[in-house]
Residue frames as qw, qx, qy, qz and C-alpha x, y, z in Angstrom:
[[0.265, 0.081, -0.659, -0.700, 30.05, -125.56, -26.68],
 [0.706, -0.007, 0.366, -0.606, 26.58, -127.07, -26.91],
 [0.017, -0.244, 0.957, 0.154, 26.23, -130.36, -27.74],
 [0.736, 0.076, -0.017, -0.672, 22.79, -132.15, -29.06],
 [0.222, -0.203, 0.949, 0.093, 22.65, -135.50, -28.89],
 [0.698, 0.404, -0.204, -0.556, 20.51, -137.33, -30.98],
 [0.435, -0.176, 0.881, -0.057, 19.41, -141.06, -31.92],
 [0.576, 0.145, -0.539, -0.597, 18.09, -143.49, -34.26],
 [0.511, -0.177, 0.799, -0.263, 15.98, -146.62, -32.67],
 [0.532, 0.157, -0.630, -0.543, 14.96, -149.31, -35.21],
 [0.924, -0.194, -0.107, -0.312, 12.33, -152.28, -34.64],
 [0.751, -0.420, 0.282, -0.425, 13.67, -154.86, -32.74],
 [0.821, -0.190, 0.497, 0.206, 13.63, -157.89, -33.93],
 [0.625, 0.769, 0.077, 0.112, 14.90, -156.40, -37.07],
 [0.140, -0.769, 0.611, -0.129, 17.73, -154.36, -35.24],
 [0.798, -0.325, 0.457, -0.220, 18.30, -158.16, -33.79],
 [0.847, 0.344, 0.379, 0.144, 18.83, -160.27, -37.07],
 [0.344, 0.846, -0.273, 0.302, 21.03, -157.19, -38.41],
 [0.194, -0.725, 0.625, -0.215, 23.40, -157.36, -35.95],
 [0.645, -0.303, 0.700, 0.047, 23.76, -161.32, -35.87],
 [0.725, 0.680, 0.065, 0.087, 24.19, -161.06, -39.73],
 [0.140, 0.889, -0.396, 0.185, 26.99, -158.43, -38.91],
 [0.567, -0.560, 0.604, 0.000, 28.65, -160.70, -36.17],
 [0.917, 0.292, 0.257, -0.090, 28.22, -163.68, -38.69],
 [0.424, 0.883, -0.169, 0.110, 30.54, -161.52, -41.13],
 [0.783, 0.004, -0.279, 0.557, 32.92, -161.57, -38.43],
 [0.038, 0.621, -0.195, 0.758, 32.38, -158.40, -36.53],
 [0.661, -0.268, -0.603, 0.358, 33.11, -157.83, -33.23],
 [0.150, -0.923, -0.021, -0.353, 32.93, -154.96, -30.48],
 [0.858, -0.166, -0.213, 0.438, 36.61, -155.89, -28.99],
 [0.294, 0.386, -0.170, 0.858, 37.70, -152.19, -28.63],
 [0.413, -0.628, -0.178, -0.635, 34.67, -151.53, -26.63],
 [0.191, 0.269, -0.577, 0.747, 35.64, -150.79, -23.49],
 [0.518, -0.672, -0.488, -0.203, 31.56, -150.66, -21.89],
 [0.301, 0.149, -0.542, 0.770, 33.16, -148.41, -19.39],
 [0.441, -0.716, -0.329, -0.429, 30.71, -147.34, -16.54],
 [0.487, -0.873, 0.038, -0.011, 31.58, -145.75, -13.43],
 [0.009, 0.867, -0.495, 0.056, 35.12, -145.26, -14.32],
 [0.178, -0.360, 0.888, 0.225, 35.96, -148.78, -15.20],
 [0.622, 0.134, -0.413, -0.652, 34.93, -151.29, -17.34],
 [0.891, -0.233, 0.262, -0.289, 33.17, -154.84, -16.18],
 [0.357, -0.491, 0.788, -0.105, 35.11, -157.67, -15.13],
 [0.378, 0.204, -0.731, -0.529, 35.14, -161.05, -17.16],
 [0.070, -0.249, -0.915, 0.310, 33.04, -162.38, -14.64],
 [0.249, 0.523, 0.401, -0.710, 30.38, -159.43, -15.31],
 [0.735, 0.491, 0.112, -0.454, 30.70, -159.97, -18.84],
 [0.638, -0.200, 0.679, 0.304, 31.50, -163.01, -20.06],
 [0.227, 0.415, -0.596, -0.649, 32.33, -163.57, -24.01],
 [0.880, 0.239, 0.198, -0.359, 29.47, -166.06, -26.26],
 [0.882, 0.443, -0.127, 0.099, 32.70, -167.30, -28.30],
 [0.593, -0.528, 0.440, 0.419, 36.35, -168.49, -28.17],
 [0.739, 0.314, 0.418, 0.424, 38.75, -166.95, -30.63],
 [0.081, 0.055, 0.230, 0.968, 39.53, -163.84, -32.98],
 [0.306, 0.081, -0.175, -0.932, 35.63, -163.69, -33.66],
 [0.522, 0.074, 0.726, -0.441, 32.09, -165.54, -34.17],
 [0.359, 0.367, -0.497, -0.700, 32.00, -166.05, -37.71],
 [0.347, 0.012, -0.913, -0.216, 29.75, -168.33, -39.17],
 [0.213, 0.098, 0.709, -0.665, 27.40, -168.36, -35.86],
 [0.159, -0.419, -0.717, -0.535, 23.99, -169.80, -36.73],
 [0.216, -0.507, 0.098, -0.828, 21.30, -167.95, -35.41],
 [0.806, -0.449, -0.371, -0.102, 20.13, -170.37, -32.59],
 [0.692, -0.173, -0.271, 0.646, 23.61, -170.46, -31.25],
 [0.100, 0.536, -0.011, 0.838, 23.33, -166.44, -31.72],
 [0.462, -0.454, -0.073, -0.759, 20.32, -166.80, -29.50],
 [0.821, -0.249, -0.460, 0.229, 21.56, -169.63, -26.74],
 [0.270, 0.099, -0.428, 0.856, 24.32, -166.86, -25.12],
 [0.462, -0.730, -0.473, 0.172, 22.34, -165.96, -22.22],
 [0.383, -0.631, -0.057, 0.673, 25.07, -162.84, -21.87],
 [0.335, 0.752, 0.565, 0.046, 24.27, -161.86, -25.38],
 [0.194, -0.341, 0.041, 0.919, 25.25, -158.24, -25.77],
 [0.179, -0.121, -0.598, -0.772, 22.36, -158.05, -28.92],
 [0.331, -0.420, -0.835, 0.130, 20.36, -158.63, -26.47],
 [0.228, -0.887, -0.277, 0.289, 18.18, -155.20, -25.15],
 [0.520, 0.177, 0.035, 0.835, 20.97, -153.29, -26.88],
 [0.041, 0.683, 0.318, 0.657, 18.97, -150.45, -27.41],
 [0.525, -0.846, -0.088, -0.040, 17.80, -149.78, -23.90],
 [0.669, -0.414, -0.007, 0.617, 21.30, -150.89, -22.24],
 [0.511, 0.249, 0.288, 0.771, 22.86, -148.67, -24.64],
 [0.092, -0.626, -0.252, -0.732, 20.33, -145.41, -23.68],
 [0.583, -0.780, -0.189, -0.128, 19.87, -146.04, -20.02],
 [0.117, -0.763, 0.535, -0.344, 22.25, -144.79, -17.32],
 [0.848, -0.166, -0.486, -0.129, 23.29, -148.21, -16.19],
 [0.069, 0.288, -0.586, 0.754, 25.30, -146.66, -12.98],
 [0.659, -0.225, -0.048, -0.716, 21.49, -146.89, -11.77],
 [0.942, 0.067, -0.190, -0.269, 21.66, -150.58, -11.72],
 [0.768, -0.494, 0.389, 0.119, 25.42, -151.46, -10.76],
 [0.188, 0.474, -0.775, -0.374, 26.97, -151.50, -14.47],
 [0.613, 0.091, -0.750, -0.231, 27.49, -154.91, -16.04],
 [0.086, -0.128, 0.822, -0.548, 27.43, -156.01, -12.00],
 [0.559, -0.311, -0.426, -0.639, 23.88, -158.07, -12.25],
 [0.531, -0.352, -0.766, 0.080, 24.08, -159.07, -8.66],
 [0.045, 0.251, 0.010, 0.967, 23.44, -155.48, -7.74],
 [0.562, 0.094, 0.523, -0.634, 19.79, -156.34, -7.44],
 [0.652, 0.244, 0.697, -0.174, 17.09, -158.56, -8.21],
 [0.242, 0.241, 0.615, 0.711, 16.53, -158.96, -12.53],
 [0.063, 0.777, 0.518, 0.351, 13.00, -157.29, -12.48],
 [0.263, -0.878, -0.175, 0.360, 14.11, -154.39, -10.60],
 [0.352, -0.309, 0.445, 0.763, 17.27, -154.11, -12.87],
 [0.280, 0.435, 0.749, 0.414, 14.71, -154.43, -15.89],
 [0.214, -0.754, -0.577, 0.229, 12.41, -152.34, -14.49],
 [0.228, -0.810, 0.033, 0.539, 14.77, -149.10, -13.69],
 [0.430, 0.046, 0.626, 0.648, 16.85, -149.94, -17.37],
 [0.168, 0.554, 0.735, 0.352, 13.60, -149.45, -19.00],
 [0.090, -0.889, -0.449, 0.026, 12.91, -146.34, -17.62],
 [0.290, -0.804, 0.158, 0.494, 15.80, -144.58, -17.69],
 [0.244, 0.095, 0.766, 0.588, 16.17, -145.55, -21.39],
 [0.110, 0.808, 0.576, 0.056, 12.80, -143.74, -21.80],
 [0.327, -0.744, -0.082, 0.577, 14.17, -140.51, -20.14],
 [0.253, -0.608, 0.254, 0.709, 16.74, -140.06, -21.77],
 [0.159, 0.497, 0.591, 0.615, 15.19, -140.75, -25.33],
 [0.061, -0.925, -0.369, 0.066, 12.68, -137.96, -24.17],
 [0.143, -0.911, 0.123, 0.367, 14.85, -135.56, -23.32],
 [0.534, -0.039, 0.541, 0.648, 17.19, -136.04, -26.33],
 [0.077, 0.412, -0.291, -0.860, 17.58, -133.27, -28.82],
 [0.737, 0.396, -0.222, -0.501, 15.64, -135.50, -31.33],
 [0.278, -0.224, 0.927, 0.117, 15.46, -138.91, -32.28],
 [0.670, 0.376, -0.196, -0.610, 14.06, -140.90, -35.09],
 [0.738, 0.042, 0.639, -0.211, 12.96, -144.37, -36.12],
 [0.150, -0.367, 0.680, 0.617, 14.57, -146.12, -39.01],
 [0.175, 0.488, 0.828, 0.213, 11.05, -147.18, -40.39],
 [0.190, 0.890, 0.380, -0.163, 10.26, -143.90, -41.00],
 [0.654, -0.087, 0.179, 0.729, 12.71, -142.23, -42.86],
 [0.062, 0.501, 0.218, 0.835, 10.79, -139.03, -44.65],
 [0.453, -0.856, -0.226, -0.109, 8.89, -138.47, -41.23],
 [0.789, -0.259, -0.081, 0.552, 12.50, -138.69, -39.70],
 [0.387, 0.455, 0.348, 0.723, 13.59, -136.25, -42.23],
 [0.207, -0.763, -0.516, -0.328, 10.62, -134.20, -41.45],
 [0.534, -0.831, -0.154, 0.033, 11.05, -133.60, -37.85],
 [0.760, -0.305, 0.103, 0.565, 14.64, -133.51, -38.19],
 [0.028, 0.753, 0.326, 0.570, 13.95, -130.25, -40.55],
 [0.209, -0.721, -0.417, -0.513, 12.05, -128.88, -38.35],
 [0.730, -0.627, -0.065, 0.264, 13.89, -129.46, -35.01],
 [0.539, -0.464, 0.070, 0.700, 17.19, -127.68, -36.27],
 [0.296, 0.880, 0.075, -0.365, 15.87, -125.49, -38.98],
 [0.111, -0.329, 0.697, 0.627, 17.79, -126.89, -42.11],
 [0.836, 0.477, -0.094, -0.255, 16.97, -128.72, -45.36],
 [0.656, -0.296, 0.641, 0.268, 18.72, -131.50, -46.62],
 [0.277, 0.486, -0.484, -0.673, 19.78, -131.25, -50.50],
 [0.503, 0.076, -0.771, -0.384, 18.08, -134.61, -51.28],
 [0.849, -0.288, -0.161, -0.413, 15.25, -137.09, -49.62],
 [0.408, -0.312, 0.838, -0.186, 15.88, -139.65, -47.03],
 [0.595, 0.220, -0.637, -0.438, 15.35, -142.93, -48.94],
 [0.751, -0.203, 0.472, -0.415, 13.36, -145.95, -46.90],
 [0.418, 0.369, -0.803, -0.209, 15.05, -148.83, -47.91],
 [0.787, -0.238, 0.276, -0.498, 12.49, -152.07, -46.94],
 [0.895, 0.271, -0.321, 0.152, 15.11, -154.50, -48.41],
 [0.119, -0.749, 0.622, -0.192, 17.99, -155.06, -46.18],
 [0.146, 0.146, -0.961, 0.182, 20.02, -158.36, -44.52],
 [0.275, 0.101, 0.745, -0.599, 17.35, -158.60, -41.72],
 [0.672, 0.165, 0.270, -0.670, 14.59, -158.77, -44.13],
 [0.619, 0.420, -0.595, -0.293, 16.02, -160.93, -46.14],
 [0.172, 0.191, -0.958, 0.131, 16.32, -164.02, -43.50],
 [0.624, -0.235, -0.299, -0.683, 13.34, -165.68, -43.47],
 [0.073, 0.257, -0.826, 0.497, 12.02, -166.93, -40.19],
 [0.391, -0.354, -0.670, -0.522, 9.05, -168.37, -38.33],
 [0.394, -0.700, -0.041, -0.594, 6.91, -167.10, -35.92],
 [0.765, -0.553, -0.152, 0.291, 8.34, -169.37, -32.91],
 [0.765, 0.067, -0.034, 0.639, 11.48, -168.07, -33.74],
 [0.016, 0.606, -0.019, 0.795, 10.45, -164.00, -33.77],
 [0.605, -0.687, -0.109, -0.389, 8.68, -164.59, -30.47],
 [0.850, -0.316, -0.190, 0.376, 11.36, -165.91, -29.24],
 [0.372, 0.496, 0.048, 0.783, 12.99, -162.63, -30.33],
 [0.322, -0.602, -0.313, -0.660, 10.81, -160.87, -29.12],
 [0.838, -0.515, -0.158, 0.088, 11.23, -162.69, -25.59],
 [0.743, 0.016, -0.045, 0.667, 15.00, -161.92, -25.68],
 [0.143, 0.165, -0.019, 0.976, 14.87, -158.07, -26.39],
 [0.274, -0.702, -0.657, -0.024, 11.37, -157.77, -24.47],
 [0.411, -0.644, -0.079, 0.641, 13.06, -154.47, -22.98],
 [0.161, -0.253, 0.385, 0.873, 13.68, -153.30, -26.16],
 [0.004, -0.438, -0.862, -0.256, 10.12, -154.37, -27.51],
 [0.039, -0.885, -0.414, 0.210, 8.57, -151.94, -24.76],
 [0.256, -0.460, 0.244, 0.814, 11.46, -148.83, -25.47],
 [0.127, 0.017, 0.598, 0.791, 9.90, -148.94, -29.20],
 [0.045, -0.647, -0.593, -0.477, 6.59, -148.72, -29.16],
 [0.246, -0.839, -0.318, 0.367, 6.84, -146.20, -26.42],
 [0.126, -0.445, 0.320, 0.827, 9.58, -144.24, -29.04],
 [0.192, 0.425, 0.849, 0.249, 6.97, -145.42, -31.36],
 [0.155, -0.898, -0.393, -0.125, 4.03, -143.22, -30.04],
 [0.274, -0.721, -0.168, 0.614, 6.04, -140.49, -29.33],
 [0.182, -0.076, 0.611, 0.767, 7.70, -140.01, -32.68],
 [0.061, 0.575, 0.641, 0.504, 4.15, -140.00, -34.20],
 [0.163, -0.823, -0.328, 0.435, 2.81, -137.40, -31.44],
 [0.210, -0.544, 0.161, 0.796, 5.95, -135.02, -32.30],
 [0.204, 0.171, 0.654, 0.708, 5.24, -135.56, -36.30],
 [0.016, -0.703, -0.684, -0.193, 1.13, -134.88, -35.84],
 [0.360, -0.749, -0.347, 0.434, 2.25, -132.02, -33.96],
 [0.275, -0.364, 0.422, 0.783, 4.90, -130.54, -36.02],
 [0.078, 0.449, 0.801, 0.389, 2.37, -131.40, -38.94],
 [0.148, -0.704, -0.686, 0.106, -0.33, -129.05, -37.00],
 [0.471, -0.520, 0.105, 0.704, 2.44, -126.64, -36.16],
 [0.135, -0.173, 0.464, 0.858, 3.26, -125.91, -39.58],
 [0.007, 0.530, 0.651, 0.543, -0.58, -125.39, -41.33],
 [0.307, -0.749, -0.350, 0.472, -1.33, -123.16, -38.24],
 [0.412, -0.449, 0.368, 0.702, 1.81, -121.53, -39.22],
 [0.148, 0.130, 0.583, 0.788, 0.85, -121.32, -43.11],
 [0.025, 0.714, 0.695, 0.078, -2.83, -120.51, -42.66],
 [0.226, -0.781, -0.171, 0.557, -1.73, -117.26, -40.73],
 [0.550, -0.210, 0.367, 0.721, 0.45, -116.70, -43.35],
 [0.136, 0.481, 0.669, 0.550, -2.08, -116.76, -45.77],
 [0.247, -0.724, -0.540, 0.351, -3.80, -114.52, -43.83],
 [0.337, -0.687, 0.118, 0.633, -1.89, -111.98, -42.85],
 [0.459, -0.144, 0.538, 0.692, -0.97, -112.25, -46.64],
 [0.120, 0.671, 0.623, 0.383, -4.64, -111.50, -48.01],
 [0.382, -0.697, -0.247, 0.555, -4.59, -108.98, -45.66],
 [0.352, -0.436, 0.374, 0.739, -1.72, -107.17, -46.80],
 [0.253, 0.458, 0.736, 0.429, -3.64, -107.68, -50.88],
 [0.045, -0.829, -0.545, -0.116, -6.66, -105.76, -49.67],
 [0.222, -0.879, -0.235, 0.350, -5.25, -102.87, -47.85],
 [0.332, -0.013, 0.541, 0.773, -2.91, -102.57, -51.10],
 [0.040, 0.521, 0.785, 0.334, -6.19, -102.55, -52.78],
 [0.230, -0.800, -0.419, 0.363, -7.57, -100.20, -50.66],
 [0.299, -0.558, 0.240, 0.736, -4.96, -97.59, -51.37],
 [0.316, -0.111, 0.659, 0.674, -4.86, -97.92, -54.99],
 [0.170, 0.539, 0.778, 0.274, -8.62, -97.60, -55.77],
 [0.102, -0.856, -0.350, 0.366, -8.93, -93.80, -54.26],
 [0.395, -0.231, 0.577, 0.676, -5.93, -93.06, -56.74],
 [0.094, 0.178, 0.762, 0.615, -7.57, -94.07, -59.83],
 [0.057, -0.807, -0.571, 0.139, -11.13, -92.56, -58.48],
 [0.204, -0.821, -0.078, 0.527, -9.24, -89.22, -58.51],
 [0.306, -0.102, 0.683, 0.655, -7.03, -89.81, -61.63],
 [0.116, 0.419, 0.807, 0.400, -10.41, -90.70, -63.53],
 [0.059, 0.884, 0.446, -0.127, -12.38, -87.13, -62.10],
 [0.287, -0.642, 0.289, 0.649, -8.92, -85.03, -63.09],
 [0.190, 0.167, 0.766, 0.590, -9.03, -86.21, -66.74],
 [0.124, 0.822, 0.540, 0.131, -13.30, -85.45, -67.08],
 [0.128, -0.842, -0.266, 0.452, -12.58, -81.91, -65.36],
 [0.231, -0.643, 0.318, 0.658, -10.07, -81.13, -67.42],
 [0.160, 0.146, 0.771, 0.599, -11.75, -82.10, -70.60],
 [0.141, 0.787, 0.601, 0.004, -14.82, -79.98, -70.24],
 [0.077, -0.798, 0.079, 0.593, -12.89, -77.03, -69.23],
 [0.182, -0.281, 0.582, 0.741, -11.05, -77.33, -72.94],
 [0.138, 0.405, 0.728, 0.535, -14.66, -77.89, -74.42]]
C-alpha cells in the first residue's frame, strides 16, 4: 500500500505553553516508548522532570527549569531521524553538532513529506491540502485565535526565554514558514493559469460554434426570399 505521511507544525512558543497547560491538567507521555534504533533510551538518557503518577499543577518556570524537558524542540526531535545523532544518547557528540544535524534532518523530512501545514493558517492549509490530494472538504477549516496558549498572559523575558529553549524549533518554523507560503503562491498561480486557459479554450469553443451557425441562417434566410418570388 502507499502511505502519505503528512504534518501539522504550529508556532512555537505557542505549541510550548499548550503543551505545559496539557501537562498541568495532568497529562503525561508514559506509554511512549521513544523507541529508536530498536530500543528505547535508558533512564540515564532520559531522565523524568517529576516524581509520581504525573506533573499536575507545574507552574510554568518549574515547566521551564527541566533541562531534559521533552517540550523542549519537540517539533524538530519529533521530525528528524535521531539515529543520526545517537538517539536520546547526547554523549554521541558535541551539542552543536547534535543541533546542527537535528535541524536539518527535521527540514528534510518536512520537505519531502506528502504535505504539511501550519496551524496559523488554517484556510491556506485547507487550500493546499485540496489541491495536493484532489478532494473537497464538506465544510471550512475554522482558525480558532482563542485557545489555552493564548490565553496565558506572559512577558517578553519570559517568551524569549521560550524562544531560547525551543531555538531549534524557532528555526524549523520559519523555514516551514516560507515554504508553506511558496507552495500556496504557487498553487495560487497554478490554478488562474489553469482557469485562464480554461476560459480560453472556452471562448474558443463559443466562436467556432458561432462560426457554424451563422452560414446556416445566411442560407435559411436566401431559401425563404427564393422561394417567395418564385410564388409571386
Amino acid at each position: 500500500r502507499n502511505f502519505y505521511y503528512i504534518t501539522m507544525l504550529r508556532d512555537p512558543v505557542s505549541r510550548y505553553l499548550s503543551e505545559w497547560k496539557h501537562v498541568q491538567r495532568g497529562a503525561t507521555w508514559k506509554t511512549s516508548l521513544h523507541m529508536c534504533d530498536g530500543r528505547s533510551p535508558t533512564p540515564d538518557e532520559l531522565p523524568t522532570c517529576y516524581e509520581g503518577d504525573d506533573w499536575s499543577g507545574v507552574s510554568l518556570q518549574e515547566f521551564m527549569d527541566c533541562s531534559y524537558n521533552l517540550a523542549n524542540n519537540r517539533q524538530v526531535r519529533m521530525l528528524a531521524d535521531l539515529s543520526l545523532v545517537g538517539c536520546y544518547n547526547l554523549t554521541f557528540m558535541n551539542e552543536s553538532e547534535r543541533n546542527m544535524i537535528l535541524l536539518q534532518s527535521a527540514k528534510n523530512n518536512l520537505k519531502n513529506m506528502a504535505f504539511f501545514g501550519l496551524t496559523e493558517f488554517q484556510r491556506k492549509t485547507q487550500y493546499l491540502f485540496e489541491r495536493t490530494f484532489n478532494l473537497k472538504f464538506i465544510s471550512p477549516f475554522t482558525q480558532f485565535n482563542v485557545t489555552r496558549a493564548s490565553n496565558v498572559d506572559i512577558g517578553e523575558d519570559v517568551r524569549q526565554r521560550i524562544e531560547e529553549l525551543n531555538f531549534l524549533d524557532v528555526q524549523l518554523y520559519e523555514y516551514a514558514k516560507d515554504l508553506f507560503l511558496q507552495r500556496f503562491q504557487y498553487s495560487k498561480q497554478e490554478e488562474h493559469q489553469k482557469n485562464r486557459l480554461k476560459r480560453r479554450e472556452e471562448r474558443r469553443l463559443l466562436r467556432e460554434q458561432r462560426a457554424h451557425q451563422w452560414p446556416r441562417e445566411e442560407a435559411a434566410e436566401v431559401t425563404i426570399t427564393e422561394d417567395y418570388n418564385s410564388q409571386v
